[in-house]
OpenMM code with the backbone's topology and positions (N, CA, C; nanometers):
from openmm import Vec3, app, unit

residues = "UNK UNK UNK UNK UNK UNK UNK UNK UNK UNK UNK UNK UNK UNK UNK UNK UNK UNK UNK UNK UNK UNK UNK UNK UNK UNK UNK UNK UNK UNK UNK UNK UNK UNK UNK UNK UNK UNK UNK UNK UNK UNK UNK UNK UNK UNK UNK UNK UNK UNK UNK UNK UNK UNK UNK UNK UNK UNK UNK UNK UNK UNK UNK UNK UNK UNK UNK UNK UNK UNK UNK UNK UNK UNK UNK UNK UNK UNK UNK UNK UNK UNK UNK UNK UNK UNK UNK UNK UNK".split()
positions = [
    Vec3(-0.6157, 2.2012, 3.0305),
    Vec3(-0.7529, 2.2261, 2.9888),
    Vec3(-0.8078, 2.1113, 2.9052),
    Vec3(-0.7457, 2.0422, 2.8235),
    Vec3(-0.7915, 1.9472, 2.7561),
    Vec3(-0.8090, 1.8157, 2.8384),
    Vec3(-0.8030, 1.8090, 2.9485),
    Vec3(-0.8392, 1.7067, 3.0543),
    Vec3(-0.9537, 1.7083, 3.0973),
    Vec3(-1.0184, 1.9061, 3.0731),
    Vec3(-1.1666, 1.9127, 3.1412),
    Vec3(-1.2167, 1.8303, 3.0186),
    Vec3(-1.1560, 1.8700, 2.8998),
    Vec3(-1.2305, 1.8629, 2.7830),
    Vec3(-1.3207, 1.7312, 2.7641),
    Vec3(-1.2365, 1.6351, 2.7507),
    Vec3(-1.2476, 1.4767, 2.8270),
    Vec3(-1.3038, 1.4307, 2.9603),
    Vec3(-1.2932, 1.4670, 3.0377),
    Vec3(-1.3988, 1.4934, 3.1502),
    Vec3(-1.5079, 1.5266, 3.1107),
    Vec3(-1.5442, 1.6438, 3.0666),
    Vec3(-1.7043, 1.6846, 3.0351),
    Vec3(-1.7480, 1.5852, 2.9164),
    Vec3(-1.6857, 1.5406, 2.8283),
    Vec3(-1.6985, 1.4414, 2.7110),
    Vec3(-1.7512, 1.3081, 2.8338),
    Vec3(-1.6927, 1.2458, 2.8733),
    Vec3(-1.6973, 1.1336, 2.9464),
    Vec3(-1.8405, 1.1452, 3.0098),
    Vec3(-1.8772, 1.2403, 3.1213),
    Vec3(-1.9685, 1.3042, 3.1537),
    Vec3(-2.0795, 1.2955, 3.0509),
    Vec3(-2.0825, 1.3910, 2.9689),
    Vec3(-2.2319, 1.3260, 2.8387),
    Vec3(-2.2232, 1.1790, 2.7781),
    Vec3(-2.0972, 1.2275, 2.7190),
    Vec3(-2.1813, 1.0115, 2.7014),
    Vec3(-2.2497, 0.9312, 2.7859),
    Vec3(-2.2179, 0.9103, 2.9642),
    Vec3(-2.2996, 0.8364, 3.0500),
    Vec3(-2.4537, 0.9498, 3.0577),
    Vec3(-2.4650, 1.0904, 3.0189),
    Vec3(-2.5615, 1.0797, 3.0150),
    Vec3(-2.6514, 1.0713, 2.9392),
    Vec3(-2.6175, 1.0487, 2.8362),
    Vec3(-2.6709, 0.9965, 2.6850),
    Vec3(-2.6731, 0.8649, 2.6769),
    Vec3(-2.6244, 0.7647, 2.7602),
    Vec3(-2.6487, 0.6186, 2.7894),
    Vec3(-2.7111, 0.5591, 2.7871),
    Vec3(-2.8491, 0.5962, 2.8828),
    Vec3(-2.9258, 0.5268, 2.9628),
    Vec3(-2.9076, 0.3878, 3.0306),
    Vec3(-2.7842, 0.3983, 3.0614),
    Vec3(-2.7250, 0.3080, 3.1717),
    Vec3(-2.7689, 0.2933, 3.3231),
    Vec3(-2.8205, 0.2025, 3.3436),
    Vec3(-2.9089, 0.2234, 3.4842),
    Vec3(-2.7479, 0.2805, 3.6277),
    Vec3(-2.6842, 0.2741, 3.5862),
    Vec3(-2.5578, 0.3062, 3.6468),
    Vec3(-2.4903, 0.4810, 3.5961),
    Vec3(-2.5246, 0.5243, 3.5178),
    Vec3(-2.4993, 0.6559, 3.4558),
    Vec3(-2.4986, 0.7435, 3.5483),
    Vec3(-2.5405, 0.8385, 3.6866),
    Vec3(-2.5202, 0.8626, 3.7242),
    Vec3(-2.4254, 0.8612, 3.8045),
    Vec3(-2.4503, 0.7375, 3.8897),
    Vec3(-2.3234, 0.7299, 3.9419),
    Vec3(-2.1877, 0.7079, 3.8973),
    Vec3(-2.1555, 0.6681, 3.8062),
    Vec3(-2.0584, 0.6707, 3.6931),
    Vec3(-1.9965, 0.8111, 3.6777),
    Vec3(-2.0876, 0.9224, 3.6332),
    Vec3(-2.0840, 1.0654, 3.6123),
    Vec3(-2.0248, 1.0929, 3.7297),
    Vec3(-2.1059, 1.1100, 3.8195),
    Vec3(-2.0078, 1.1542, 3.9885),
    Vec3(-1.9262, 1.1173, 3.9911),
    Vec3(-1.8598, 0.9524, 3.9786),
    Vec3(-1.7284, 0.9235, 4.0368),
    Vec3(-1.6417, 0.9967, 3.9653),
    Vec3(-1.6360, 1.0378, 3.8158),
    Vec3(-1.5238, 1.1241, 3.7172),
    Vec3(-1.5759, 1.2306, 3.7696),
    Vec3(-1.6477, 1.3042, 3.7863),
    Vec3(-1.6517, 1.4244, 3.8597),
    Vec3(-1.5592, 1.4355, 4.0207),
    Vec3(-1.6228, 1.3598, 4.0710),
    Vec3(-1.5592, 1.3713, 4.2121),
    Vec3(-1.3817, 1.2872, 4.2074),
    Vec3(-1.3860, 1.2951, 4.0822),
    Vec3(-1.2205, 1.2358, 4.0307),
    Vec3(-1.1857, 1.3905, 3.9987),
    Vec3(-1.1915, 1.4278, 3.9104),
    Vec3(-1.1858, 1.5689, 3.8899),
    Vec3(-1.1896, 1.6435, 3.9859),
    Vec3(-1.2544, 1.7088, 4.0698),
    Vec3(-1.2374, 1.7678, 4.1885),
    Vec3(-1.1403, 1.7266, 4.2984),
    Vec3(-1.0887, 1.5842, 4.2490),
    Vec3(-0.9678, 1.5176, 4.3533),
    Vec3(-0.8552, 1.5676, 4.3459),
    Vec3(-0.8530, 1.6196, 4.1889),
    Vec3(-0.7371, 1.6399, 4.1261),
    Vec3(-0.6280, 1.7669, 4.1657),
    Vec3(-0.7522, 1.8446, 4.1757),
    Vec3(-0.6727, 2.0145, 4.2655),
    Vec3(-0.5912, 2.0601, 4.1871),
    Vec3(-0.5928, 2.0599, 4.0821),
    Vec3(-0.5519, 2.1633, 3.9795),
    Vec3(-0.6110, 2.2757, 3.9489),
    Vec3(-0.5335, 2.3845, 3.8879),
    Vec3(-0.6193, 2.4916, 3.9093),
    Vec3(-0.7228, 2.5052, 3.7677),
    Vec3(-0.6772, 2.4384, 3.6555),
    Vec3(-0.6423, 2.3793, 3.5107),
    Vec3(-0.8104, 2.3053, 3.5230),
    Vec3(-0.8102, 2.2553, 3.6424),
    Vec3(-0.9273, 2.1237, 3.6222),
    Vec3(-1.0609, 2.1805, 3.6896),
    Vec3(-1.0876, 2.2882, 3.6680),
    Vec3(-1.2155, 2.3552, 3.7558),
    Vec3(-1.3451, 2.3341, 3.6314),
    Vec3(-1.4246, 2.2825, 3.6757),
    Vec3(-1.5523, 2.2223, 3.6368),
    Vec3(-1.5931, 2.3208, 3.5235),
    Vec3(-1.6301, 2.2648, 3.4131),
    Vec3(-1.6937, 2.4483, 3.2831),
    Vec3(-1.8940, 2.4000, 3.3217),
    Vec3(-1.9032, 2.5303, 3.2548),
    Vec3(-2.0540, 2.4700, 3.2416),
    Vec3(-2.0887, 2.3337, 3.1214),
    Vec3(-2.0039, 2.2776, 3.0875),
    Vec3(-2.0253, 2.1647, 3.0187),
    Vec3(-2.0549, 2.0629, 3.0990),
    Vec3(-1.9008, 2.0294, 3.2008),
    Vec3(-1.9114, 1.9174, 3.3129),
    Vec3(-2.0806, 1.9534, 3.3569),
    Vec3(-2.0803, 2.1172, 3.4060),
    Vec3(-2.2100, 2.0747, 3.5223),
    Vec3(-2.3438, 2.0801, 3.4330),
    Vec3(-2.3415, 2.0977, 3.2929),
    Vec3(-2.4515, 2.0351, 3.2287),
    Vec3(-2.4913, 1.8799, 3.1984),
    Vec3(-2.3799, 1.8828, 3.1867),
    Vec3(-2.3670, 1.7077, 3.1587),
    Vec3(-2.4008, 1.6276, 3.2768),
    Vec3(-2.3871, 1.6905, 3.4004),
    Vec3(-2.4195, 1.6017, 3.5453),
    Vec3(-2.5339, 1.6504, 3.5516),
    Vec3(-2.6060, 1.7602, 3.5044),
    Vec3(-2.7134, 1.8112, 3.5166),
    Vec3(-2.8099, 1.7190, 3.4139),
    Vec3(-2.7681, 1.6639, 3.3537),
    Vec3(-2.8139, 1.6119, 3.2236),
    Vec3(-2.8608, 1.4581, 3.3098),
    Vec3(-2.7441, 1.3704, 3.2887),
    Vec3(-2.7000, 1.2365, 3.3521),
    Vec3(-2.8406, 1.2397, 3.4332),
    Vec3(-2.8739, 1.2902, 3.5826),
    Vec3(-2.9407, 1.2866, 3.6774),
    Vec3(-3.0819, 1.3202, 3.5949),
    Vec3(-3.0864, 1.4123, 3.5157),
    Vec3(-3.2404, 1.4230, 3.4953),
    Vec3(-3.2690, 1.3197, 3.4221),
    Vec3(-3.2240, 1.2579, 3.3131),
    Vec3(-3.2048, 1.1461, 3.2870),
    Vec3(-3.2333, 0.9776, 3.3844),
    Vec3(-3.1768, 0.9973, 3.4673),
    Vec3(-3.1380, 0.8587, 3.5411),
    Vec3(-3.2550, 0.8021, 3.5739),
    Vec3(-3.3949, 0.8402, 3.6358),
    Vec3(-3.4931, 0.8558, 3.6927),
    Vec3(-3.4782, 0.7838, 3.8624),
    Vec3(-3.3789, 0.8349, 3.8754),
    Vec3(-3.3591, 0.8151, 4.0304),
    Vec3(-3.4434, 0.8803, 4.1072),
    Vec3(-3.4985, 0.8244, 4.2217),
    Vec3(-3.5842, 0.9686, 4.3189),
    Vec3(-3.5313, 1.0855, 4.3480),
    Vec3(-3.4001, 1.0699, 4.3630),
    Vec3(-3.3215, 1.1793, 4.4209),
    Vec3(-3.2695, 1.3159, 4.3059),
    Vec3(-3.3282, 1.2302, 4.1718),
    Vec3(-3.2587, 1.2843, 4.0704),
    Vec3(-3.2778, 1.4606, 4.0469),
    Vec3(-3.4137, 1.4984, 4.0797),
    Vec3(-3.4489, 1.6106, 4.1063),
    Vec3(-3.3234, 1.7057, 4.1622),
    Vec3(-3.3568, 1.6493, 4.2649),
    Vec3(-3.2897, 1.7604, 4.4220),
    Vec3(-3.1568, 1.7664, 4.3680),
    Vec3(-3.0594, 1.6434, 4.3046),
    Vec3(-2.9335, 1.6502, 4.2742),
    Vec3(-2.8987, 1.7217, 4.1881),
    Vec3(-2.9862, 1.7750, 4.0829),
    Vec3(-3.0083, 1.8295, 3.9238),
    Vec3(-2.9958, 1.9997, 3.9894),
    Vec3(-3.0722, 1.9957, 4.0944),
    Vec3(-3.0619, 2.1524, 4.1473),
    Vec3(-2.9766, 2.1546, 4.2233),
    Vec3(-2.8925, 2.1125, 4.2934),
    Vec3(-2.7633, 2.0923, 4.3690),
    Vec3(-2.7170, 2.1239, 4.2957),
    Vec3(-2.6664, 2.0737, 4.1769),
    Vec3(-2.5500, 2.1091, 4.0614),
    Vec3(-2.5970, 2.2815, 4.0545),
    Vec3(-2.7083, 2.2577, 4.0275),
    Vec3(-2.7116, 2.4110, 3.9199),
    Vec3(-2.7246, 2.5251, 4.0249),
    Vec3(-2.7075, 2.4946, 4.1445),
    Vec3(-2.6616, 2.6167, 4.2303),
    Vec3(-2.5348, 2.6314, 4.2721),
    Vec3(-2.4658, 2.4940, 4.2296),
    Vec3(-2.3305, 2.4941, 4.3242),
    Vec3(-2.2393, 2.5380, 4.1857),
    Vec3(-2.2912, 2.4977, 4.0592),
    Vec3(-2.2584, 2.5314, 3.9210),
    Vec3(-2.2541, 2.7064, 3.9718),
    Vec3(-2.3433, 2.7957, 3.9732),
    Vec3(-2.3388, 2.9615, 3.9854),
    Vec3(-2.2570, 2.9819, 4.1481),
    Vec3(-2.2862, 2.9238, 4.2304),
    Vec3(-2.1903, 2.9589, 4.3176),
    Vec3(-2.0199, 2.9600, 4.2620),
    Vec3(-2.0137, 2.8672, 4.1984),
    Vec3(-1.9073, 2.8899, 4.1351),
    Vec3(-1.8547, 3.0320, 4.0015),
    Vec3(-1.9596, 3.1176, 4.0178),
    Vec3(-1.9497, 3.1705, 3.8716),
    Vec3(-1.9808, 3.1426, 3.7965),
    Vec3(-2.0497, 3.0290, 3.7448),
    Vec3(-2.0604, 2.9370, 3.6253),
    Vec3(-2.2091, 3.0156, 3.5585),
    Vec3(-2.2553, 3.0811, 3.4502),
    Vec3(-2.3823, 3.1098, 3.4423),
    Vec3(-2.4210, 3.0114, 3.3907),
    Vec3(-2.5482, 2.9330, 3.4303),
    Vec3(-2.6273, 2.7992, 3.3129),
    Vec3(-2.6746, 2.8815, 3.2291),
    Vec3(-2.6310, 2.7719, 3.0931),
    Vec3(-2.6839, 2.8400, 2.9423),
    Vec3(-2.8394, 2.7492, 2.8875),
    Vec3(-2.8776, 2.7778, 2.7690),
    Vec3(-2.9779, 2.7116, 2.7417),
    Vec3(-2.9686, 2.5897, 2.7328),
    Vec3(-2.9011, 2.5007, 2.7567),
    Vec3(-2.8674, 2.3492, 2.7694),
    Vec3(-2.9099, 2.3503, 2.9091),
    Vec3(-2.8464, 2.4319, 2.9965),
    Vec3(-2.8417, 2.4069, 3.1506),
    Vec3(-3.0349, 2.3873, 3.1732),
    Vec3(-3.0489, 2.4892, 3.1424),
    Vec3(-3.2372, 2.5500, 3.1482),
    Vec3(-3.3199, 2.4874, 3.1059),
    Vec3(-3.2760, 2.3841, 2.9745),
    Vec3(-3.3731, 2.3247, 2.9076),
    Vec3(-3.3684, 2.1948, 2.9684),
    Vec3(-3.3006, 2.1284, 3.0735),
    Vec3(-3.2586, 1.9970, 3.1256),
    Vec3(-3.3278, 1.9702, 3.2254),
    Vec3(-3.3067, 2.1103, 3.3087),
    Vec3(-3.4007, 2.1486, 3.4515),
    Vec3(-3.5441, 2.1593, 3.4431),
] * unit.nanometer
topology = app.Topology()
chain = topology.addChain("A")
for resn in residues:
    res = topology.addResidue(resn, chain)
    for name in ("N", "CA", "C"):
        topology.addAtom(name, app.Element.getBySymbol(name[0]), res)
């Protein structure tokens, strides 16, 4: 568990950056994390705030559509978004 912990940490800092690269940065440790297949390493609502974050942030075109990708694939998972999640979107 303390691997998500660091993961979701890693995750806000690039989106607290404003690194013209911050997004994609965020995905690759995400989609590192999901490589991992542990049962230990399943995404909290932190990770998917923080990617939720990163993207609204980034001002990519796509950044929208990706911001709501997360936050459905975030509750498909069980995950409920909290007021961080809501206030980002």
């Amino acid at each position: 568990m303390w691997l998500v912990h660091i993961i979701s940490i890693a995750i806000s800092s690039w989106a607290n950056s404003n690194h013209p690269d911050a997004a994609d940065r965020a995905e690759k440790i995400f989609e590192l994390m999901k490589s991992l297949k542990k049962s230990s390493m399943q995404p909290t609502d932190f990770v998917f705030s923080g990617l939720i974050c990163v993207h609204a942030n980034s001002g990519l075109p796509d950044a929208i559509d990706r911001a709501a990708e997360l936050s459905q694939q975030m509750q498909s998972k069980g995950i409920q978004p909290d007021v961080v999640t809501y206030s980002t979107l």
